[in-house]
Structures are given as structure tokens and as C-alpha cells.
N, C-alpha and C positions, 0 to 999 in steps of 0.2 A: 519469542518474537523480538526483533530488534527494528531499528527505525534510525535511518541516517537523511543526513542531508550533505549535500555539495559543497556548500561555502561553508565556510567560518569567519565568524570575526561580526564586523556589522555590516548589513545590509541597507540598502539605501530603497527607496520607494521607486517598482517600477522591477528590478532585480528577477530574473527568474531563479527560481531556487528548483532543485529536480530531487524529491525524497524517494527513498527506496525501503521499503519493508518486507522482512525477510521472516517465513514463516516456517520452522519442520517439522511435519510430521514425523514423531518417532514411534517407533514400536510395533504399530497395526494401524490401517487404512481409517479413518475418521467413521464414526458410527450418529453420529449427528454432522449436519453443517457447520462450520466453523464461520462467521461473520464477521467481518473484520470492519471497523467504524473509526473512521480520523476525522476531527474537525479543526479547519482552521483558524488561524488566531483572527478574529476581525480587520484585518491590514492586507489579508492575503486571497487571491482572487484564486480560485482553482482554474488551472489553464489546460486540461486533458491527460490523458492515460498515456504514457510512453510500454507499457507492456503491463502485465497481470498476467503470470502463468500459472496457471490452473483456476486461478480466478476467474468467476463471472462480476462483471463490474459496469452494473448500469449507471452506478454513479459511485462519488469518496466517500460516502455514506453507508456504501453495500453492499462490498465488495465479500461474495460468498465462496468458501472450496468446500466443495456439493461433498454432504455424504457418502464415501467410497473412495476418496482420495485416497491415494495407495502412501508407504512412508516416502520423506523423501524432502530437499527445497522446493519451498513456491515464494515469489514476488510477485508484489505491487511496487510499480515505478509510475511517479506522475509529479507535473512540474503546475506551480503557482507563479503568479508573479503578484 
């Protein structure tokens, strides 16, 4: 799993930032659910989901790829400000 963001350098208050996390499955399909959990730094407001592919993502908290997920990339893209 890896995890990027947009800008570099310093950020200023207010700033949308848009992270992307990149998850693959290798090998064989997931035999439990995978849960993926990001929390943000107290400064940063969670501002919605720009995509989640294969993800269900009721919130940046709990973002699940359901048991059966075949091999392969999946993302989580979602911006803060």
C-alpha cells in the first residue's frame, strides 16, 4: 500500500490537498475484507471522496475491498482542506 499527496513543500491553512492510496492485491482474490483506516492530522478537514475503486466507503474511516476481490489495483482518492 502506498499513500501520496499533491503538493509539496508547505501548506498554508485553507489549501486543498487531494491524497491517493494505492492498494494490490497479489496473488488470489482476498479471503477476508481488507479495511483501510486514514486519520487526519487535527488541521485538516476531510472534504469528500474523488473515487474509491473497488472500495465501499461510507466514510475515511472505513473504507472496505469486500472479501472476493479478485488480484489487481484498487484506490482511494479524497481531498481535505
Amino acid at each position: 500500500m502506498t499513500k501520496s499527496v499533491d503538493k509539496a513543500g508547505p501548506v498554508n491553512p485553507g489549501d486543498t490537498l487531494t491524497y491517493t492510496i494505492d492498494v494490490v492485491v497479489a496473488g488470489s482474490a482476498l479471503t477476508e475484507d481488507l479495511t483501510l483506516v486514514d486519520t487526519l492530522s487535527g488541521k485538516q478537514t476531510f472534504a469528500g471522496f474523488t473515487s474509491h475503486t473497488g472500495f465501499t466507503c461510507p466514510s475515511l474511516s472505513n473504507c472496505v475491498l469486500p472479501a472476493g476481490t479478485l488480484p489487481g489495483p484498487y484506490q482511494v482518492i479524497y481531498t481535505t482542506t
